[in-house]
C-alpha positions as CSV (number, residue, x, y, z in Angstrom):
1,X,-82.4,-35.4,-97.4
2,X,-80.2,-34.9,-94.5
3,X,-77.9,-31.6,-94.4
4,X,-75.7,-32.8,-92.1
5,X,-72.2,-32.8,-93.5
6,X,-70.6,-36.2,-94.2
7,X,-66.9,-37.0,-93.0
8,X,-64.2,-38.2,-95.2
9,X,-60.9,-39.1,-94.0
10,X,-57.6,-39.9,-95.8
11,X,-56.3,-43.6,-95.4
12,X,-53.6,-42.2,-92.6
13,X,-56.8,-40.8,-90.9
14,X,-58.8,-43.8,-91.2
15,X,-56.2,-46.4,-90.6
16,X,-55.9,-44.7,-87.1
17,X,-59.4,-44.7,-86.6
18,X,-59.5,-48.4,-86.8
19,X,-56.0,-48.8,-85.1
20,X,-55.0,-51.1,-88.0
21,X,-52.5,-50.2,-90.7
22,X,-53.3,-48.5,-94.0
23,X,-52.2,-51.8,-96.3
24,X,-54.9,-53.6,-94.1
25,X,-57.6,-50.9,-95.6
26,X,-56.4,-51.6,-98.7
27,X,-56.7,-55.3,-98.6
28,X,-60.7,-54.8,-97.0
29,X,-61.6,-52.4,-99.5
30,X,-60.0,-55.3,-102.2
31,X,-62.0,-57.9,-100.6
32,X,-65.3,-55.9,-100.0
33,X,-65.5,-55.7,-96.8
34,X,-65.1,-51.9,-96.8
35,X,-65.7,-49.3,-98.8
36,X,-63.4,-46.4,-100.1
37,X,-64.4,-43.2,-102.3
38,X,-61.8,-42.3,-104.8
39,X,-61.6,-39.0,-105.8
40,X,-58.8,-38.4,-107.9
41,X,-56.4,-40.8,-109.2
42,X,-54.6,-40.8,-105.7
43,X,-57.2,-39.4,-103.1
44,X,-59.2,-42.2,-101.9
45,X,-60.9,-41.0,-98.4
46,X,-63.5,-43.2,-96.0
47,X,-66.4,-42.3,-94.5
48,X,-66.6,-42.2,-90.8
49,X,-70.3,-43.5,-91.0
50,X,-68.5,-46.6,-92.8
51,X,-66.1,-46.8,-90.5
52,X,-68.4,-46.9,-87.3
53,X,-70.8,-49.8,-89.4
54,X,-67.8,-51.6,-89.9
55,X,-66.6,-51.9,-86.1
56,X,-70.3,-52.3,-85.2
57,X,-70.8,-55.5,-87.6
58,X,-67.6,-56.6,-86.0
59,X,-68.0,-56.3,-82.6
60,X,-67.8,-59.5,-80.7
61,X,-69.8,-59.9,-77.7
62,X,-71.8,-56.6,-75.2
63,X,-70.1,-53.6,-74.6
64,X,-71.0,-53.4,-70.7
C-alpha cells in the first residue's frame, strides 16, 4: 500500500479546482460522473486524484 497522503478538498476548494461552480459538483456527483466522500452529515470533500481523472477523461484534443 502506498503511504502517500491522499488530498480532500471541501466543495469551495474543489469547485475552484475545476473553475466551475459548486451546484455543478453537486449535479456530477448526482449523475455519476464524479465522485464525493461524505463524512459527516454536511462535510462532503473530493479527492484531488478524482478531480485530475476527471479533467483527464475530459480533455478534448493534445495538450501541445
Amino acid at each position: 500500500m502506498d503511504n502517500q497522503k491522499v488530498k480532500m478538498l471541501p466543495p469551495a476548494e474543489a469547485s475552484e479546482y475545476l473553475g466551475v461552480n459548486q451546484r455543478t459538483l453537486r449535479k456530477w456527483v448526482a449523475e455519476n460522473r464524479l465522485t464525493a466522500y461524505r463524512y459527516s452529515h454536511r462535510a462532503v470533500r473530493y479527492k484531488t486524484s478524482d478531480l485530475d481523472k476527471f479533467i483527464q477523461g475530459h480533455q478534448i484534443g493534445k495538450v501541445a
